[in-house]
C-alpha positions as CSV (number, residue, x, y, z in Angstrom):
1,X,124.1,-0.7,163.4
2,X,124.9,-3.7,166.0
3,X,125.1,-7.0,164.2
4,X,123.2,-8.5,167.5
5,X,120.2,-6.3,167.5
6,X,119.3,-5.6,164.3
7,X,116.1,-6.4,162.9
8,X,115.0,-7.1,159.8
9,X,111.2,-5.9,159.0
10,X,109.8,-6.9,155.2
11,X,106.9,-6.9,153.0
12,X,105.8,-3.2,154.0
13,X,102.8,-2.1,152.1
14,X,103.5,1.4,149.9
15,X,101.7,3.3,152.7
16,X,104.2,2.4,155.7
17,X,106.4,5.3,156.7
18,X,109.2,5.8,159.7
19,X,106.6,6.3,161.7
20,X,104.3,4.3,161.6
21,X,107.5,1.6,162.0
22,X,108.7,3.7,165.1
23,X,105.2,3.6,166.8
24,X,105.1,-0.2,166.1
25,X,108.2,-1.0,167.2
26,X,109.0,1.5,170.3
27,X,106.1,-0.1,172.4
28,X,108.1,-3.2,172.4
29,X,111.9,-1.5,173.3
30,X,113.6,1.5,172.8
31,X,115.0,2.2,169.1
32,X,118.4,3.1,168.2
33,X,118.4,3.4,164.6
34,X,115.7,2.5,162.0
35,X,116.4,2.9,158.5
36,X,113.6,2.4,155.5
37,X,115.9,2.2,152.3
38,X,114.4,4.0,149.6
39,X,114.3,4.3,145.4
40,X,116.8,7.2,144.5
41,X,114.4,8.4,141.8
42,X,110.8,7.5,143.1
43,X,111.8,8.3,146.8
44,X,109.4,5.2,147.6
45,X,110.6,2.4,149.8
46,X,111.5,-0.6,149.0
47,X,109.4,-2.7,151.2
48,X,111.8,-3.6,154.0
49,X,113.4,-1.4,156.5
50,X,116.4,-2.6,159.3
51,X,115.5,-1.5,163.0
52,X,118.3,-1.6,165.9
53,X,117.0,-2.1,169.3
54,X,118.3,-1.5,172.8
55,X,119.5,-5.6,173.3
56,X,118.8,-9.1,171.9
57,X,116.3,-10.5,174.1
58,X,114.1,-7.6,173.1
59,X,115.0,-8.3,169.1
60,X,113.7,-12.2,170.3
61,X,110.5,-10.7,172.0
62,X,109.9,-8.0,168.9
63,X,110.5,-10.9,166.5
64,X,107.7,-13.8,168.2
65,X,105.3,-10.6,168.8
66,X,105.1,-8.9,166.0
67,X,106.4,-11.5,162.6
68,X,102.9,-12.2,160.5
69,X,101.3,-8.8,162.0
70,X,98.9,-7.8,159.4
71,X,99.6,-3.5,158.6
72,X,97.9,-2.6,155.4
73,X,96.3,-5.5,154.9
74,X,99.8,-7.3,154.3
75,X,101.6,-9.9,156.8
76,X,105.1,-8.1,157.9
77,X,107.9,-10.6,158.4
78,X,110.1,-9.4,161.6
79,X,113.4,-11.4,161.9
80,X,117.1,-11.0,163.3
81,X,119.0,-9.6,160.5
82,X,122.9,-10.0,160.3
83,X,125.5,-9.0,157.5
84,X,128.3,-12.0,157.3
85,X,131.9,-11.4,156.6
86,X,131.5,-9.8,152.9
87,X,128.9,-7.7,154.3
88,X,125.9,-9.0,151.8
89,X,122.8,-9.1,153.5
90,X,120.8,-12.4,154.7
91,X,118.6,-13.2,156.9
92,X,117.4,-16.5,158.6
93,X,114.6,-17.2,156.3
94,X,116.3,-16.0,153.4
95,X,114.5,-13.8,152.1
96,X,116.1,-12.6,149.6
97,X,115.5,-15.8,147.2
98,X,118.8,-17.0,146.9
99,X,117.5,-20.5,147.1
100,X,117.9,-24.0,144.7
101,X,116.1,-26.8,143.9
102,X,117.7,-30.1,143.5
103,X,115.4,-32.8,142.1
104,X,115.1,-36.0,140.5
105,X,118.2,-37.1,143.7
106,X,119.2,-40.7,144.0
107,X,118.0,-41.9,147.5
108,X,121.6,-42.1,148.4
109,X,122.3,-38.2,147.8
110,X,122.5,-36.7,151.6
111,X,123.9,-33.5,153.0
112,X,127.0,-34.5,153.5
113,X,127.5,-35.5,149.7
114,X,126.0,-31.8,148.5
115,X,128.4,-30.2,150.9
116,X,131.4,-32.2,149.2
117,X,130.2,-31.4,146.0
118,X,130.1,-27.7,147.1
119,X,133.6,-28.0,147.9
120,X,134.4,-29.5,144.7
121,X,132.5,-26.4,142.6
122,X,134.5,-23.7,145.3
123,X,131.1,-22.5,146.3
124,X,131.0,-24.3,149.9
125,X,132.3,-21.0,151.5
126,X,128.9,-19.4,149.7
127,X,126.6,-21.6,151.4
128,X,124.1,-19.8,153.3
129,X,123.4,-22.4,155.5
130,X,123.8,-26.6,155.0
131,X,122.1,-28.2,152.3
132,X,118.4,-29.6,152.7
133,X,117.3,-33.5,151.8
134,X,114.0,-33.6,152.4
135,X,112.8,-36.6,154.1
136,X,109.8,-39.0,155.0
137,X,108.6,-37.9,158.4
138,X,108.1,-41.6,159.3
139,X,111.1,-43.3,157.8
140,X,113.7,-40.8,157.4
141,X,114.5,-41.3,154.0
142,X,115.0,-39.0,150.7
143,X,112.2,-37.8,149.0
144,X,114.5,-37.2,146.4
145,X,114.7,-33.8,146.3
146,X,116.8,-31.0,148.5
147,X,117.4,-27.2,148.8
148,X,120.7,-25.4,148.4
149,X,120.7,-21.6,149.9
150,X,123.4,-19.0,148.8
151,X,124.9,-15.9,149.8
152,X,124.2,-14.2,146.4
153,X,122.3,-14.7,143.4
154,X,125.8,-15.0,141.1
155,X,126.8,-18.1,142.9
156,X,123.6,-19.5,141.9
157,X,123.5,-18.8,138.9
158,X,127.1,-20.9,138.7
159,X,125.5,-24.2,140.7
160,X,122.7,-23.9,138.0
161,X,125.3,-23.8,135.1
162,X,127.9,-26.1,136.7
163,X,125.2,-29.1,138.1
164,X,121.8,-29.0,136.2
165,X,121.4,-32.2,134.1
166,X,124.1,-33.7,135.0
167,X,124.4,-37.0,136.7
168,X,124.3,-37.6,140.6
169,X,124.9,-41.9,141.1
170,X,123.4,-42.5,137.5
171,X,120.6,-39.7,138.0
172,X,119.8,-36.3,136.1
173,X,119.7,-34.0,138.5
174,X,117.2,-30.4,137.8
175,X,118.9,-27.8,139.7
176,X,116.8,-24.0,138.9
177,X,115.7,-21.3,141.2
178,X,112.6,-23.2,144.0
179,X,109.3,-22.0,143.9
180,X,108.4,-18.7,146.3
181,X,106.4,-19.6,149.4
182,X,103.1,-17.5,148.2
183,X,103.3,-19.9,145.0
184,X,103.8,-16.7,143.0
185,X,106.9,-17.8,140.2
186,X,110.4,-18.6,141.3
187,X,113.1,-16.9,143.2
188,X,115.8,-15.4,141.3
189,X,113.5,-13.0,139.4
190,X,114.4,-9.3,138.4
191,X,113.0,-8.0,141.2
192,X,114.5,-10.4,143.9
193,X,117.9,-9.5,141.9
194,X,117.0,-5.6,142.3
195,X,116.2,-5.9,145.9
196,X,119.7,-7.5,146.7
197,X,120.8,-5.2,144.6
198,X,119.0,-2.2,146.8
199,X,119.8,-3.4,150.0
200,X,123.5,-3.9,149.8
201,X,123.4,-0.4,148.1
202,X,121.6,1.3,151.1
203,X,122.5,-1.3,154.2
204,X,124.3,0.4,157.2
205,X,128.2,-1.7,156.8
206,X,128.4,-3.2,160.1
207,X,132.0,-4.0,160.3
208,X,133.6,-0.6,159.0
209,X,131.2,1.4,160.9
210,X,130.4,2.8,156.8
211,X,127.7,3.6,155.1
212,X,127.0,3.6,151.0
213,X,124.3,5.9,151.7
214,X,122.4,7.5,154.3
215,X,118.8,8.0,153.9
């Protein structure tokens, strides 16, 4: 599959098939490839699937069209997929819940002190994206709280180790696993770790042209 034109199509309901994906889809562009990873024993998908389109203004057009389309009764989330250089799966939302919460900051925590602090761990090379500070709207200022997003659920599980309770300028920082969007728990759960799991299992290798398995 091309890196470039590769989509990335999640929360399926148990009755979505190829085909119902290809009908969906090919009314927008022409499909290359579409792969729906599956359970070796159950044979049931896992919920997301990866679809290669003909170019990357029509991935663009598929993605603002068709992202919070309700099939099944369930919203599907359509966005550009990509593999980085140790070919683990991410996407720009993250979906996969490799994602931190920093509280209880000292106002004088920013992103460029996280990303230093990275460094200092060895993770920075892990980051998935740079850190979050959230901030007043009006004023700019720390809220005193951020967001840290990883390439895997391992290096996590280090940050967590290595930086919860300890002190930031005189603060105890909480570092655990943020809250999912639907309000539902917290990332880092077994089945966020088993869908990681899955999808570097069964995801097409982009830059050896291999596959672990083909469905």
């Amino acid at each position: 599959m091309n890196n470039d034109i590769t989509l990335y199509v999640g929360n399926l309901a148990p009755e979505v098939d190829e085909k119902i994906i290809y009908e969906l889809l090919v009314q927008i562009a022409p499909i290359r490839k579409l792969k729906l990873p599956k359970d070796r024993v159950l044979r049931k998908h896992l919920g997301y699937c990866f679809v290669e389109l003909d170019n990357p203004t029509s991935c663009e057009y598929a993605e603002k069209l068709l992202n919070g389309l309700y099939i099944y009764n369930r919203p599907i989330k359509v966005k550009r997929s990509i593999v980085d250089k140790q070919n683990k799966l991410i996407t720009e939302d993250n979906v996969l819940g490799t994602k931190l919460f920093l509280g209880n900051l000292d106002r004088l925590v920013d992103e460029k002190y996280l990303v230093g602090l990275m460094k200092n761990y060895g993770v920075h090379d892990q980051l998935l994206k740079p850190p979050e500070i959230k901030r007043d709207i009006h004023t700019g200022e720390s809220m005193g709280y951020g967001i840290l997003n990883f390439r895997d659920f391992e290096t996590c599980d280090l940050v967590i180790k290595k930086l919860n309770g300890q002190f930031l300028m005189n603060k105890k920082v909480k570092v655990e696993y943020a809250k999912k969007s639907n309000g539902k728990g917290y990332h880092g759960d077994k089945s966020e770790r088993l869908l990681a799991s899955k999808a570097e299992e069964n995801y097409y290798h982009i830059r050896t042209g291999t596959s672990k398995k083909i469905l």
